[in-house]
C-alpha positions as CSV (number, residue, x, y, z in Angstrom):
1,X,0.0,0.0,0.0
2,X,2.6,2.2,0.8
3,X,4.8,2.8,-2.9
4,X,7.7,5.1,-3.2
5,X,9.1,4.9,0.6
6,X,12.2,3.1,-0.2
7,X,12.9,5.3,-3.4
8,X,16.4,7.5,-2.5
9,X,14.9,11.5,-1.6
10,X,18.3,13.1,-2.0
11,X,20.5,13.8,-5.2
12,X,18.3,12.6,-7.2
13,X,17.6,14.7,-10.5
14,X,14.2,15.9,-11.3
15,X,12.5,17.0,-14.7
16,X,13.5,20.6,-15.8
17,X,10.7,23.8,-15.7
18,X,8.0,23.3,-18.0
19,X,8.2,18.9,-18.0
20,X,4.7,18.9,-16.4
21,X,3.1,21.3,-19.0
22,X,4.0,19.1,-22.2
23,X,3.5,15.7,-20.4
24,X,-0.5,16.7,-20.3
25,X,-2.1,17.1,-23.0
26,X,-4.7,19.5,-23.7
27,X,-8.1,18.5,-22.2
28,X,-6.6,16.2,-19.7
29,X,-7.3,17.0,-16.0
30,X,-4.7,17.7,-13.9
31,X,-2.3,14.9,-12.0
32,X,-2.3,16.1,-8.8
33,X,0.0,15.1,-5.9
34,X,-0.9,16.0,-2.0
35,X,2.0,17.1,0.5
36,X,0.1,16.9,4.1
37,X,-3.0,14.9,4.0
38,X,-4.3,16.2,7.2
39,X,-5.9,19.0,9.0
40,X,-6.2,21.7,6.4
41,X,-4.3,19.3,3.7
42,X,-7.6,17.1,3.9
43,X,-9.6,20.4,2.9
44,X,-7.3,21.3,-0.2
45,X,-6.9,17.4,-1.2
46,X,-10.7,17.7,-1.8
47,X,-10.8,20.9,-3.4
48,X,-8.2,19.6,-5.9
49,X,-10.0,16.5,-6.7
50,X,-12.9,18.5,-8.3
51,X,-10.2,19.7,-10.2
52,X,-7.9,16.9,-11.1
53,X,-6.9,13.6,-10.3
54,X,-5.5,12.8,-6.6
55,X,-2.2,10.6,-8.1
56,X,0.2,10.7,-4.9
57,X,-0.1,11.2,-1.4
58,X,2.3,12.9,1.4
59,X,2.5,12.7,4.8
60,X,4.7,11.7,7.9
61,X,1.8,10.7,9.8
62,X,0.2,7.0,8.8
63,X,-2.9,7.9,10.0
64,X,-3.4,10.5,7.3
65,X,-1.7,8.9,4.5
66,X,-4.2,5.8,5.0
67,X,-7.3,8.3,6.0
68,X,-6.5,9.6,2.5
69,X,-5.9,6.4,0.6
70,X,-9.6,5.1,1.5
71,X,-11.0,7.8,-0.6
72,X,-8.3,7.9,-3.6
73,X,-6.7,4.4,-3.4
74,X,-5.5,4.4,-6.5
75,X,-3.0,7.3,-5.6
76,X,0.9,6.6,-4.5
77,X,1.7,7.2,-1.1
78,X,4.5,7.7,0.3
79,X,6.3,9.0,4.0
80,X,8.4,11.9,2.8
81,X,7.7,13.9,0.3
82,X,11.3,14.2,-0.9
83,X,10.4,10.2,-2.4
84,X,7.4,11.4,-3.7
85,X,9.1,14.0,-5.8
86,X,11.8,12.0,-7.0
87,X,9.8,8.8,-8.1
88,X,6.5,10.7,-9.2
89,X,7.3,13.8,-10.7
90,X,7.0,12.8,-13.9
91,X,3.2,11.5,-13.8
92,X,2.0,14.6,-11.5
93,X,1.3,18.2,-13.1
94,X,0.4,20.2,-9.5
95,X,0.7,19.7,-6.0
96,X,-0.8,21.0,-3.2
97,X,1.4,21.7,0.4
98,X,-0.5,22.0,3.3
99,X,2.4,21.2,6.0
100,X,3.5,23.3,9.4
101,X,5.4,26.5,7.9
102,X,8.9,24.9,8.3
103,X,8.1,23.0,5.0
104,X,6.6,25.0,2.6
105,X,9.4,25.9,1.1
106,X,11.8,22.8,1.0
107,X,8.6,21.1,-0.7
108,X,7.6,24.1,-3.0
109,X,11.2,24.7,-4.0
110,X,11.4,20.7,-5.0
111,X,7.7,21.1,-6.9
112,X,9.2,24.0,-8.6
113,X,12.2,22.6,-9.7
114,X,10.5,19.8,-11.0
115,X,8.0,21.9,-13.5
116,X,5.0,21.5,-11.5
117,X,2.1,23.6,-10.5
118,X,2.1,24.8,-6.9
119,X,-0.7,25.6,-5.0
120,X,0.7,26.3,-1.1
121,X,-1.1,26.7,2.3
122,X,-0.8,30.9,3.8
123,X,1.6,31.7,5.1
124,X,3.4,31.1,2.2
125,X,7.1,31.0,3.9
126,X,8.0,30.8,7.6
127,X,10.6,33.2,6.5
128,X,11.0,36.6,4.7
129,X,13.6,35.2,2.3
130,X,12.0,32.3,1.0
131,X,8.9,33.8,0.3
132,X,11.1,35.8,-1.9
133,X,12.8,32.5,-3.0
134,X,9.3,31.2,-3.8
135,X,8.0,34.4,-5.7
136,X,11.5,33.9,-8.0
137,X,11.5,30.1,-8.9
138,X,7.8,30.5,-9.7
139,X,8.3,33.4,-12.4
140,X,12.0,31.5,-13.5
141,X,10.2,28.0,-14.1
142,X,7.2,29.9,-15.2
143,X,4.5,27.1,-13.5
144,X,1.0,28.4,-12.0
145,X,1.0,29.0,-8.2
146,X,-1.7,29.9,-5.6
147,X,-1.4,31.0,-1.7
148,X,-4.2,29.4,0.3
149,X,-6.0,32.6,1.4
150,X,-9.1,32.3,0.1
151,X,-10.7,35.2,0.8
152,X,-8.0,36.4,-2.1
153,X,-11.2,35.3,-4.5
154,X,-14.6,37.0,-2.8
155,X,-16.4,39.8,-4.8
156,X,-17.1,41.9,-1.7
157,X,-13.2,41.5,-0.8
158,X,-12.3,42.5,-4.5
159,X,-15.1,45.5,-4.5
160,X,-14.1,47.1,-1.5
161,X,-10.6,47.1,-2.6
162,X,-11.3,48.3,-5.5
163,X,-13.2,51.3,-4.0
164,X,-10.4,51.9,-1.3
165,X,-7.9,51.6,-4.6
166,X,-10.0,54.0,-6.7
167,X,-10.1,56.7,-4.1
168,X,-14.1,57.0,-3.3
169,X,-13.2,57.6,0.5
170,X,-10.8,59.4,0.1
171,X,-6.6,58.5,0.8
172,X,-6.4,55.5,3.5
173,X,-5.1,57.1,7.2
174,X,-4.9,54.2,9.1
175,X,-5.3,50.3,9.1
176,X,-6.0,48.0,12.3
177,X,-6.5,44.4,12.3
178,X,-6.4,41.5,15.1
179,X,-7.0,38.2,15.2
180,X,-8.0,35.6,18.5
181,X,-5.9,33.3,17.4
182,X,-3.3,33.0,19.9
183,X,-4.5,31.5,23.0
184,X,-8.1,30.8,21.8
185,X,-6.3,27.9,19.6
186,X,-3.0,27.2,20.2
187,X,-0.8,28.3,23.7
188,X,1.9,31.0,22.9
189,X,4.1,31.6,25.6
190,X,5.4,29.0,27.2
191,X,8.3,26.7,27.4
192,X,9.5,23.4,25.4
193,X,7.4,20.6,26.3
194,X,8.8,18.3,28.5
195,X,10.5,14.8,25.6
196,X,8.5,12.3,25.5
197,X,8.1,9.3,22.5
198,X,6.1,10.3,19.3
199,X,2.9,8.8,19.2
200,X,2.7,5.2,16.8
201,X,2.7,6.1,12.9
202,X,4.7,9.6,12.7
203,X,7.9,9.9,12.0
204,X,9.1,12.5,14.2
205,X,12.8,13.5,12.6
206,X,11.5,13.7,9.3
207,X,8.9,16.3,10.9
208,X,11.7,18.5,11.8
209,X,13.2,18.1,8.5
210,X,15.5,21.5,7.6
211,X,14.8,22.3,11.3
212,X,17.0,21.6,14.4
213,X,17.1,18.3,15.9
214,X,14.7,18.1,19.4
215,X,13.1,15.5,21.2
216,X,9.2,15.2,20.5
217,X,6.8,17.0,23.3
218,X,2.9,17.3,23.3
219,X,2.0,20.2,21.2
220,X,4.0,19.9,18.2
221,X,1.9,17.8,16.0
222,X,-0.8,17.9,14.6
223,X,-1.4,21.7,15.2
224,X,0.0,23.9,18.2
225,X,3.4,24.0,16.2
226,X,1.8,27.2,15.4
227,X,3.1,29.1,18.3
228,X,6.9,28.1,18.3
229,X,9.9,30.1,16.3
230,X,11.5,26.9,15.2
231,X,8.0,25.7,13.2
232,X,5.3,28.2,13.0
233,X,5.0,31.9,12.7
234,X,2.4,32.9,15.7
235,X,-0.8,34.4,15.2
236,X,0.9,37.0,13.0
237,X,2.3,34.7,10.2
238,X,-0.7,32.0,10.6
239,X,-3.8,34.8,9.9
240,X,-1.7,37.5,8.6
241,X,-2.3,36.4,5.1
242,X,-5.8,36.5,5.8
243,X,-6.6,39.6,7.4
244,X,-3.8,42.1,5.8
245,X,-5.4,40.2,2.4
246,X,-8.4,43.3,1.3
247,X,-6.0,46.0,2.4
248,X,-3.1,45.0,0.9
249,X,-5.6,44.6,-2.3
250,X,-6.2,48.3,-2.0
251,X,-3.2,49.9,-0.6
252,X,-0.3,47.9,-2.3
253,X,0.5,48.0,1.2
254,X,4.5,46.2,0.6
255,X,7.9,46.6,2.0
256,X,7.4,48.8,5.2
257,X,9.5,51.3,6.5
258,X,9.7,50.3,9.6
259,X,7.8,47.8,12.8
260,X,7.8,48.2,15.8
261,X,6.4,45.8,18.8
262,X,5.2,45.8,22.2
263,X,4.5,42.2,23.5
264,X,3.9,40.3,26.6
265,X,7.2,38.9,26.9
266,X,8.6,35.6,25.4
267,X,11.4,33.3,25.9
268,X,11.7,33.0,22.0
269,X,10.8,29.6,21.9
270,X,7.6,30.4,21.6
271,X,5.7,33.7,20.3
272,X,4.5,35.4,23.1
273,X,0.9,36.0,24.6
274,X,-0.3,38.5,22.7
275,X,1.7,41.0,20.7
276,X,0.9,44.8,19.4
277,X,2.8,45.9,15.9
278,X,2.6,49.1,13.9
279,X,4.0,49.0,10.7
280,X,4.8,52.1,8.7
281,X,4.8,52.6,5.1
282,X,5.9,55.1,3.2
283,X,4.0,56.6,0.2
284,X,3.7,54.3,-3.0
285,X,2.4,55.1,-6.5
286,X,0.3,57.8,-5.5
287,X,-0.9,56.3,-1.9
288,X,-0.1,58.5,1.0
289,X,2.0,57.0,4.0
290,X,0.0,55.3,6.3
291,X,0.5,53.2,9.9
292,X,-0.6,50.2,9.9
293,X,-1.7,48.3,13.8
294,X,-1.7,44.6,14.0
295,X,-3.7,43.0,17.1
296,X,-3.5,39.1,18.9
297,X,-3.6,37.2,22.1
298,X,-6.8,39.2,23.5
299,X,-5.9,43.0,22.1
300,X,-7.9,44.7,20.1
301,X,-8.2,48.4,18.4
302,X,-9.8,51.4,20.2
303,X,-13.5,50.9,20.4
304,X,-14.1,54.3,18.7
305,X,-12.8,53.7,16.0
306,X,-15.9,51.7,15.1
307,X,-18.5,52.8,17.2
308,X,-22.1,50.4,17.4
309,X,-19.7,47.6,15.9
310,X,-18.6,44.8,18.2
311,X,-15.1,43.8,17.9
312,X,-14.9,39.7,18.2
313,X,-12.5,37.9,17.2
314,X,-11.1,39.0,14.4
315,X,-11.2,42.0,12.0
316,X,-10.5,44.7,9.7
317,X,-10.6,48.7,9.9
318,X,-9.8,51.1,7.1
319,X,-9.8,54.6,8.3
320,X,-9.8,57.1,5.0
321,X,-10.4,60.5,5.2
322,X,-14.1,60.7,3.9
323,X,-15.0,57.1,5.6
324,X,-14.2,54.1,8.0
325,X,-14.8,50.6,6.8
326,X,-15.3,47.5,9.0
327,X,-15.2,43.8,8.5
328,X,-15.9,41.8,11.7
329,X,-14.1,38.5,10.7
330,X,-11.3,36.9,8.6
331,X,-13.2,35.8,6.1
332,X,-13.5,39.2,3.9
333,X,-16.8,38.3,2.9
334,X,-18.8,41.3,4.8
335,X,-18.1,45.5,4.9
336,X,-19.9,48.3,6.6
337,X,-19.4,51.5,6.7
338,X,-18.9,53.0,9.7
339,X,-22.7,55.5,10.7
340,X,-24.4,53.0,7.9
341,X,-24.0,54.6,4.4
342,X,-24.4,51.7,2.1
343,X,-21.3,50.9,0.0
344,X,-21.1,51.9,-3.1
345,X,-21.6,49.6,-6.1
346,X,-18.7,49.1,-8.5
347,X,-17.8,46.3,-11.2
348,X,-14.9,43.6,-10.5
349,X,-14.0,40.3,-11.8
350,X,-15.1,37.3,-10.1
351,X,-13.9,34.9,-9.6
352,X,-14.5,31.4,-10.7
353,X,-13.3,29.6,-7.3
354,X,-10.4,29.6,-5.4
355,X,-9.2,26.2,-6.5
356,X,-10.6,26.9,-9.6
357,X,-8.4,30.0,-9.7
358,X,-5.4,27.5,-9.6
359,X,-6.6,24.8,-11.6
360,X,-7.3,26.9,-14.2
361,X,-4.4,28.9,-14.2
362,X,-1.8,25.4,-14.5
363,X,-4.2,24.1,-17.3
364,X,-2.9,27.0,-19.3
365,X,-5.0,29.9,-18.3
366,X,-4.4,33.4,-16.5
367,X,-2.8,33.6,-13.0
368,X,-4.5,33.5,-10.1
369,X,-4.8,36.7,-8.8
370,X,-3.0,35.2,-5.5
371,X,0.1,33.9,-7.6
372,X,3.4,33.7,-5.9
373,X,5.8,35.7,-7.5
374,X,3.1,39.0,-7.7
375,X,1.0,38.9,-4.9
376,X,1.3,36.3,-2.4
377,X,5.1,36.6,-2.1
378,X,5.0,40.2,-1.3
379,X,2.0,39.5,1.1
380,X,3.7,37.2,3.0
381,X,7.3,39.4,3.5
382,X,5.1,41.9,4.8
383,X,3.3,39.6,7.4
384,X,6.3,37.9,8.5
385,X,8.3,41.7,8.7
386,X,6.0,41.6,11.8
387,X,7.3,38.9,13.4
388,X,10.8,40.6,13.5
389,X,9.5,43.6,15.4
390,X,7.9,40.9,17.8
391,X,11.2,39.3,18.5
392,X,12.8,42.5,19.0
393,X,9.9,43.3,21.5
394,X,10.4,47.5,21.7
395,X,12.6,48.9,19.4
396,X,11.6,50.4,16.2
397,X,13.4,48.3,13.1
398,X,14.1,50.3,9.9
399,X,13.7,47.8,6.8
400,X,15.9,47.5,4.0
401,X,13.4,45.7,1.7
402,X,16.1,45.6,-1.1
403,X,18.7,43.5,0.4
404,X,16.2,42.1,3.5
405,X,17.9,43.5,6.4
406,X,17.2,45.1,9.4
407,X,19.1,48.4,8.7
408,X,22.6,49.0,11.2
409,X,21.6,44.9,13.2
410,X,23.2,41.0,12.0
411,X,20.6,40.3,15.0
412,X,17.7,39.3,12.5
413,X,19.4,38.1,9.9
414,X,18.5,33.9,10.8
415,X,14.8,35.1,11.4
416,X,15.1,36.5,8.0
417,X,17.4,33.4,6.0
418,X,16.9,30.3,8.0
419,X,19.8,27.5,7.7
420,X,18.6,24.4,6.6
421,X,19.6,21.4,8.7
422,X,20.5,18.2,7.2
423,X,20.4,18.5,3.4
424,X,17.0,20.0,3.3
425,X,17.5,23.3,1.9
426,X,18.2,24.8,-1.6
């Protein structure tokens, strides 16, 4: 049941950009392959198979891998995606990665390489310079790519963008978004958990993969790797994505100026408590400078900003000069304007489906409008730019978007480039 585990992951030469595109023929539908069959892996696996064909299967975890074979049995399977890559690239045309951040790029960069179609879970990177990586090999191999945020394909998202862009409120003053996530769904601020034996069916080490060697503990898999350094990205990387997605549609709102945070305090192994960012940006193509103030763990913007809206868990404010607008979730699927003026009415694409977006795009026609190298990459460095200030934890950092550095400091310069341990890396 289990193909492809014993095939040699490492050395092994792959099919140059493009091998995928002429292996299918026109009408066909699309091969796909599935890195991470769990959790939010299980969601995109079914998404893709009204798309395409399910052909191979990823995952350190048995459970999944044979969870996911009941339903497509005819597809490979296989323990590390590394094998999966070298004995199936040929006979797949897209994959989907839905791992914990650490891998998104190690198996994105292999996809790439290999002439395949990417469609990757948000964030897109757990670090600044691979999502530039990513947004690069994507154009160079020239394959189709989505980011999992998939609000990235509502109308009311796109029109209220496009009404932000278009200047009916007047120029954008101020942004503030939060998010419940830490706390609510994972722990952030606490220790390592004390070693103890992975449970039956995962393979631990091959978990870690480019990260540092450590002992399994409770909390790392399936989901609360969220909230450590080594793994995840914290609230801020994990919903990022999805709440900076309709105003960085509007604002263009990439490479900041500066962050700064105030936190609760960490030990940076994990993220800490909650966490407060403001990100400047200076003015772009005709868009004034603006500050930008990220929420989590429990904080949330002044009430009066928004008054007779509740703040819950998460959510969006646009402050422009003529008008506010409020979304009270993550989802971007719902505006108001702030005193109850109806929006205004304006003409956008729509969109066909997210995953349709994708599927589309690798059968041969346009990019999705959350493609790597032009919108998701630059998304995600701006996210993850946070998480610099919140390891920092008080002093403003000045951003040399150019050459990613933190301007006159070597200090961030691992949370910007990660190593990768044991051959994983580029």
């Amino acid at each position: 049941m289990l193909r492809g585990t014993a095939v040699a992951a490492v050395g092994l030469a792959v099919p140059m950009a493009g091998a995928a595109q002429a292996r299918r023929r026109k009408g066909e539908r699309l091969r796909v392959g599935i890195v991470g069959c769990g959790g939010k892996g299980w969601s995109g696996m079914e998404w893709a198979a009204e798309h395409g064909d399910i052909v191979a299967l990823a995952d350190i975890d048995l459970n999944n891998r044979l969870k996911a074979m009941e339903v497509h049995p005819h597809a490979a399977s296989f323990l590390d995606y590394r094998d999966m890559f070298s004995a199936m690239a040929e006979d797949m045309d897209a994959v989907v990665i839905s791992t914990p951040d650490h891998h998104h790029y190690p198996a994105a960069m292999l996809a790439m390489n290999a002439g395949l179609h990417v469609y990757g879970e948000k964030p897109l990177t757990r670090t600044i310079w691979e999502a530039r990586e990513m947004g690069r090999l994507a154009r160079a191999h020239r394959v189709a790519t989505q980011m999992g945020n998939q609000s990235t394909a509502q109308t009311p998202m796109r029109q209220v963008a496009a009404l932000i862009k278009k200047g009916t409120f007047g120029p954008a003053k101020e942004v503030h978004l939060w998010t419940d996530r830490a706390g609510g769904w994972w722990k952030q601020g606490a220790g390592r958990p004390e070693p103890k034996l992975p449970p039956k069916g995962i393979d631990f080490d091959l978990w870690l993969g480019p990260r540092p060697i450590r002992a399994y503990g409770d909390g790392y898999h399936p989901f609360a790797w969220r909230g450590f350094w080594d793994f995840g990205t914290g609230a801020l990387g994990d919903m990022g994505c999805h709440i900076f997605n309709m105003p960085f549609m509007a604002l263009d709102l990439r490479d900041p100026l500066a962050v700064q945070a105030t936190t609760s305090g960490h030990n940076r192994e994990m993220f800490p408590t909650w966490s407060i960012v403001k990100y400047n940006f200076g003015e772009r193509k005709g868009r004034a400078e603006l500050e930008l103030h990220w929420y989590d763990g429990g904080k949330k913007p002044p009430a009066d900003l928004a008054p007779g809206f509740e703040f819950g868990g998460n959510g969006v404010i646009v402050v422009c000069r003529d008008a506010t607008i409020f979304s009270p979730n993550s989802d971007n699927n719902e505006f108001h304007l702030v005193g109850g003026a109806p929006l205004p009415s304006i003409e956008v694409e729509e969109s066909p489906g997210h995953m349709a977006e994708f599927a589309r795009a690798a059968m041969g026609g346009p990019p999705a409008v959350s493609n790597f190298p032009d919108y998701a990459a630059p998304l995600t460095e701006t996210v993850l730019l946070g998480n610099l200030a919140i390891w920092a934890d008080g002093p403003s950092l000045e951003w040399d978007a150019r050459n990613m550095k933190v301007k006159g400091s070597d200090e961030y310069d691992a949370l910007i480039r990660p190593t990768f341990e044991r051959g994983w890396g580029p």
